[in-house]
C-alpha positions, 0 to 999 in steps of 0.5 A: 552483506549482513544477515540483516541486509539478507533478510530485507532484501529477501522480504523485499523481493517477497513483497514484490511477488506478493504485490502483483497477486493481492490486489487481484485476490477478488478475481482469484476468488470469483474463479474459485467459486464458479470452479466450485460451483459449476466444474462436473464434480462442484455443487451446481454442475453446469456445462454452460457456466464451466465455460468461464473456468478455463479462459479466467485461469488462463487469460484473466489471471496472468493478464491482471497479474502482469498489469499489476507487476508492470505498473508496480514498476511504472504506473499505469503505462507500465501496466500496459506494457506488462499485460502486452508481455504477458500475452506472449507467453499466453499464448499457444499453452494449455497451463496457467502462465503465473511464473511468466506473468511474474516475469514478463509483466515486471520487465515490461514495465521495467522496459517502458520507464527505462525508455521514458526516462533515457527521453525524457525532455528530449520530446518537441512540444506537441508530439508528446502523445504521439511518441508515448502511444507509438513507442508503447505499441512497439516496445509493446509487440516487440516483447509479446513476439520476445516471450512468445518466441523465447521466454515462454517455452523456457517458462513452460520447461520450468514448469514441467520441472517445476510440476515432475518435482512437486510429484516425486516430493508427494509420492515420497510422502515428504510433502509434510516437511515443508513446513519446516520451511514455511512455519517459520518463513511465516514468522518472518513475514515471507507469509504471502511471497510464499503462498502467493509467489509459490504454492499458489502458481502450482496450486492452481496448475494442479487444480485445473488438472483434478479439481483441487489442490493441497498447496492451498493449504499449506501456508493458509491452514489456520490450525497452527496458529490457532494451538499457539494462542489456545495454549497461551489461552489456557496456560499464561497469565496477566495482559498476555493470558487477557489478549489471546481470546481477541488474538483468535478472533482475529486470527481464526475468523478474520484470517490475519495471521500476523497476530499470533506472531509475537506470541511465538517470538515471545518463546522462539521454541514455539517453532517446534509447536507450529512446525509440529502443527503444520507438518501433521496438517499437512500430513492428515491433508495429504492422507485424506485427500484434502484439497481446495479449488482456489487460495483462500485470502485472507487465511480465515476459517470462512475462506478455507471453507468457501473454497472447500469442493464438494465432498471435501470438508471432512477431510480439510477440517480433519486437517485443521483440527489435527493441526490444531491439537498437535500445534497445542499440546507441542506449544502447552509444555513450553508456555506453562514452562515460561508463565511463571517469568513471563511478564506483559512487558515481553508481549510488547517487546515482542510486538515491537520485533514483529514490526522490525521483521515485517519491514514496515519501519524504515531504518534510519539509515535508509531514510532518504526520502519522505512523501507528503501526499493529499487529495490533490498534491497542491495545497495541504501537502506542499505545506506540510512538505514545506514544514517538514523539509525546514524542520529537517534542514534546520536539524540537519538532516539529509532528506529528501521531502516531496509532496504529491496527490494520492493517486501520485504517490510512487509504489516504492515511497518509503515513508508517507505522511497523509491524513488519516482520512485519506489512508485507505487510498493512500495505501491503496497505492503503495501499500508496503509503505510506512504510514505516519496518519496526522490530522492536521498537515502543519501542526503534527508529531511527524518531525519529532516521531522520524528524528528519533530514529536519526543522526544529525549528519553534515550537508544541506537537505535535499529539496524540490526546485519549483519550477518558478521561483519568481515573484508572481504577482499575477498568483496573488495580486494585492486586491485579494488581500481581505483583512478584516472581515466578519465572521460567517458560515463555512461554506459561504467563506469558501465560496466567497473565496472562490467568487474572488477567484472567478472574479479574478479570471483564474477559474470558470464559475463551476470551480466555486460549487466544487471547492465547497464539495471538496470540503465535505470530503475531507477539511482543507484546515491545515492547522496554525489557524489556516484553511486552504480551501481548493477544487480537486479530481475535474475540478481541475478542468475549471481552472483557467491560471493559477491564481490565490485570494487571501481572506482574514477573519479576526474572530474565526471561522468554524472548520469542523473542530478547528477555526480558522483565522486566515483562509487562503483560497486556492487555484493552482496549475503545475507548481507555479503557486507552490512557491507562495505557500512554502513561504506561509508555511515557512511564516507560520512554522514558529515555536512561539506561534507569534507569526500565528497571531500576526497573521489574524490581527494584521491591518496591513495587507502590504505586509501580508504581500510581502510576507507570502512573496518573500524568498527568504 
């Protein structure tokens, strides 16, 4: 196996340990301050109020990390079955349970979606939840009484290891070595696996012991990072001298450490500056008895001191500070060295190499798979997909496109294509994805931008098989065709769309107000002079068949910044309907877009049946 191969496989494991902590920071923080707060040696010391101190570090946090782990590998279900493994090696110990949390809540899941699968349509009609409530209870008890009985004293035996280890290193005074591991683990994205996999789990054992601990500033002191774009600040030149304030600002405030990256692989030798940085933090740390009570995430200064225990600033910032200086003056030599051949063109070669550590580019050669995701996965995605899976067909390459809803979207989906409105949830959901934003699901770069990173190889795409491929012609029926009509208001288009539907006996009447509500959320235009309004979230309820309307406008109709010429109206169920669109999407997907102007100036709704209904 290349080194290549070695350092994604590490990345990707590292990402995993971290994914089943960063959802959960908030709850790691709302513990930190009540310990902060309300321990006897806090700010507000309060017998009452430290109540909740030791049942959120032993309970809460291991439950929540072994639910995210299980679900991680198998959606909510797995979560479940997760936080029921997790329980078992909870139970009965006096220290907080993250190694066990890390292991059980990941075989939980993993456990659970190995038994779905192996029954998978092997389940008689009506008993479906029966079997899922039932076998989740018994797989569920069955490993509680497996980690509690086996597992959980094996993880508590590795963490007096674990715990007398930590010890000697800090007695021997080596402790200030460990940066010659996590500096530059940092540069190669192992940043959050570390902070949140490793130091943190021991970190917050030793907090609850004395009050504080110095692993949470290990990873997280600001102060090296800081020294190297000070330097950068202070001693280069053109667009990389101009760019180091905002690199601070981002860095030190809000805590993405991420940023000063290229600038150290911009001079590999700067290494030496953050080593140097963090060894004598980490020196000054462990001098003065420095410490915090909980990990500050994001790595900003704001987060370090709100985890600071009382009487403890001087000796933390004292750490920052020396860190800081010793980080600066290392990374000063080579800077100045560098300046007089350095060049602009370096920080984004540099950039670009950050991106290919991080991971966050998926390789051509381990593209397999594309998600097209939208509000509800059964209108603007399936075109999209559609589009983009006859594009890659037609070029010949061997993906797999598929589409679904936001809330579907599988945590290890490679590369997501979404609209850039809908990012925020979208990597809610899979957020060690790549994302390619568009705002139009149709008419966008996302073919031009991934075929650049491929070869043409042999063999036939890869596609979903729609469940019903037939001519339907209950879905679409030739009296809801509209051609030619008039134009008018948005939301009076819309609702004429989904009056038809009512009329139609697809949907009940509420399904109207809803499919206008959808539209202010985010527009159903789609591109090519198509808008597909529909209902999503309980909307859904209101829908009694599937069933879709076709309503032509010549002369347009206002859709926020686009116009729509055809406006299909949409009312699905499973994926009978989906066929229907792959065949507009496939219509409309021509280089000339004369199909575009067919589709706006036709007379002839036989024409437009046959069209939508064409299995060519």
């Amino acid at each position: 196996m290349g080194e290549g191969r070695i350092q994604e496989k590490v990345q990707k494991f590292g990402r995993f340990l971290s994914g089943m902590v960063m959802p959960n920071i908030g709850a790691f923080i709302a513990w930190g301050l009540i310990t902060a707060l309300f321990i006897p040696t806090g700010w507000l010391p309060s017998e009452y109020l430290s109540k909740l101190v030791g049942p959120m570090i032993i309970y809460l946090l291991p439950l929540l990390i072994g639910y995210t782990g299980g679900k991680m590998v198998s959606d909510s279900r797995g979560g479940v079955l997760g936080a029921i493994a997790t329980i078992g090696v909870i139970v009965g110990v006096d220290i907080p349970m993250f190694i066990g949390a890390m292991i059980m809540g990941p075989l939980g899941g993993y456990v659970i979606k190995k038994f779905d699968e192996a029954i998978e349509g092997k389940v008689p009609a009506g008993f479906e939840m029966l079997i899922n409530n039932f076998s989740a209870g018994i797989i569920g008890a069955l490993l509680a009484l497996l980690a509690y009985t086996g597992i959980g004293p094996v993880v508590v035996s590795l963490n007096v290891i674990l715990k007398n280890g930590v010890e000697s290193i800090v007695n021997a005074g080596l402790l200030p070595l460990v940066s010659l591991f996590i500096e530059p683990g940092k540069i190669l994205f192992l940043n959050n696996a570390m902070n949140h996999g490793i130091l943190s789990p021991i970190g917050i054992q030793q907090a609850k012991e004395v009050g504080k601990s110095v692993f949470f500033l290990l990873e997280a002191n600001p102060g090296p990072g800081l020294g190297i774009l000070l330097a950068y600040w202070m001693f280069s030149k053109g667009m990389i001298k101009q760019s180091a304030p905002g690199a601070i600002i981002i860095h030190f405030l809000g805590g993405i450490h991420e940023i000063y990256f290229p600038y150290v692989l911009m001079n590999p030798l700067l290494l030496l500056a953050v080593i140097g940085g963090g060894a004598s933090g980490v020196f000054t740390f462990n001098l003065l008895g420095a410490g915090l009570v909980a990990s500050p995430s994001p790595g900003s200064i704001f987060a370090v001191l709100a985890m600071i225990p009382k009487g403890g600033y001087f000796a933390v910032l004292t750490g920052v500070l020396v860190s800081t200086v010793v980080s600066f003056l290392i990374a000063s030599i080579f800077v100045k060295q560098a300046s007089a051949k350095q060049d602009d063109s370096q920080l984004e070669e540099a950039k670009e190499s950050v991106k290919e550590l991080k991971g966050n580019i998926v390789k051509h050669h381990d593209i397999k798979k594309i998600i097209f995701a939208c509000d509800a996965g059964m209108g603007s995605s399936a075109m999209g997909a559609t589009t983009l899976r006859n594009k890659f067909k037609k070029a010949g390459f061997n993906i797999e496109v598929v589409h679904c809803a936001i809330e579907a979207i599988p945590s290890d989906a490679q590369i997501v294509v979404t609209h850039e409105k809908l990012a925020a949830r979208a990597k809610s959901k899979a957020p060690n994805s790549e994302y390619i934003l568009v705002r139009d699901f149709i008419d966008n770069p996302v073919f031009e931008t991934i075929s650049k990173r491929l070869q043409p190889i042999n063999g036939s795409v890869i596609v979903e098989e729609n469940t019903d491929d037939k001519e339907d012609s209950a879905i679409l029926r030739k009296s809801n065709i509209l051609l030619g009509l008039k134009s008018m208001e948005r939301d009076e288009v819309i609702r004429m769309a989904g009056s038809l539907l009512y009329k139609s006996g697809y949907v009940d009447e509420e399904y109207i107000e809803a499919m206008i509500e959808r539209e202010k959320d985010l527009t159903t235009y789609i591109g090519k002079g198509i808008a597909i309004p529909h209902g999503v979230g309980k909307a859904k309820e209101n829908i009694k068949k599937s069933g879709m309307v076709v309503l032509q406008f010549p002369e347009g109709v206002s859709f926020g910044d686009e116009t729509a010429y055809m406006v299909i109206g949409i009312a699905g169920v499973g994926n009978e309907h989906l066929s229907i669109l792959s065949n507009i999407a496939t219509a409309i997907n021509e280089e000339d877009d004369s199909m575009v102007e067919v589709l706006r100036t036709t007379t002839d709704s036989e024409y437009i049946y046959n069209l939508f209904h064409s299995s060519n």
